[in-house]
N, C-alpha and C positions, 0 to 999 in steps of 0.2 A: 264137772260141776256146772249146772246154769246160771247163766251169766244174772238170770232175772225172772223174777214171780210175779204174777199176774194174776189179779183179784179183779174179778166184776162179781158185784154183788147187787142182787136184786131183791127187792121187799115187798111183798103187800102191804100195804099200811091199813088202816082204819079210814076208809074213805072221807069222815068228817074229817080229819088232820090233813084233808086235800083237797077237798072240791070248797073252799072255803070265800068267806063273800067279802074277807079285806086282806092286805096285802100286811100281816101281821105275822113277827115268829111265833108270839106265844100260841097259835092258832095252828101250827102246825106240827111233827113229829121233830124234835130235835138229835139229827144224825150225828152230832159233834161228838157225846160223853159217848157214843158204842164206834166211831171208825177209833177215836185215840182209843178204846180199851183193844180195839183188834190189831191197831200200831204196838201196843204196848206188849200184846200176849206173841207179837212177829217177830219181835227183837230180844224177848225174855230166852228164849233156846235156838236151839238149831233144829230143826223136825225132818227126821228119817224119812217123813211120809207125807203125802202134801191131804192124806186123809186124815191123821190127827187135828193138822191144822185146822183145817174144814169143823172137823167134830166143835175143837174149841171156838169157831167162830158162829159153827151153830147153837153151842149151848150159851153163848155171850146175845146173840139176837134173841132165843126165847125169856132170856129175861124181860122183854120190854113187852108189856098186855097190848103193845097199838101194832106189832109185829102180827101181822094175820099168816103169812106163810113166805118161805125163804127158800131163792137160788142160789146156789153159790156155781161158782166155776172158776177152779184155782188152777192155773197154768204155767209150766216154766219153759228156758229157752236159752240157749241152745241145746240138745238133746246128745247127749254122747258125739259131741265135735259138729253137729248137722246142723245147719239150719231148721226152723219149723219148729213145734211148739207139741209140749204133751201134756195133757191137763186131763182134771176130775171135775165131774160136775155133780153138782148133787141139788135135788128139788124138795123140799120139804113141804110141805101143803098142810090144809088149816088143820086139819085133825090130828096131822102127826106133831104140831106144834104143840098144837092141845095138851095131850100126848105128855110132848118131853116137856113144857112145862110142871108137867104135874106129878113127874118123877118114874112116868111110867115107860 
């Protein structure tokens, strides 16, 4: 079993929610209610497969319209006793966001 899982997640955001001209939260994308829902959907099971996880952390990011397209790269470690690391990565881009938001 590995010791530990490893999430780097990457966003496009809506560039207004970033290039912004004061140093204000309400002005920008609030990552706070989607990392606890993705803490929360990590510790609800045990997952066989580090692609489900992924699936449910992609279909948790298309909820938000300021999500323009999404990395993920989900990694664990140790690997059958070995040092070094084996992960999934998966890219989702605007269209296919488009896409899964709309049920298609």
């Amino acid at each position: 079993m590995p010791d530990k899982h490893i999430l780097d997640l990457a966003l496009l955001i809506d560039p207004k929610l970033v290039l912004i001209d004061e140093d204000e939260m309400d002005r920008v994308f609030d990552y706070d209610p989607l990392i606890l829902e993705i803490q929360r959907k990590a510790e609800e099971m045990r997952y066989e497969s580090q692609e489900r996880f992924i699936t449910r952390i992609v279909d948790e990011c298309v909820r938000y319209r300021e999500i323009k397209s999404i990395e993920v790269f989900l990694r664990k470690t140790p690997i059958l006793g070995l040092s070094g690391e084996l992960g999934v990565r998966l890219e989702v881009e605007e269209p296919d966001v488009i896409n899964l938001r709309n049920g298609s």
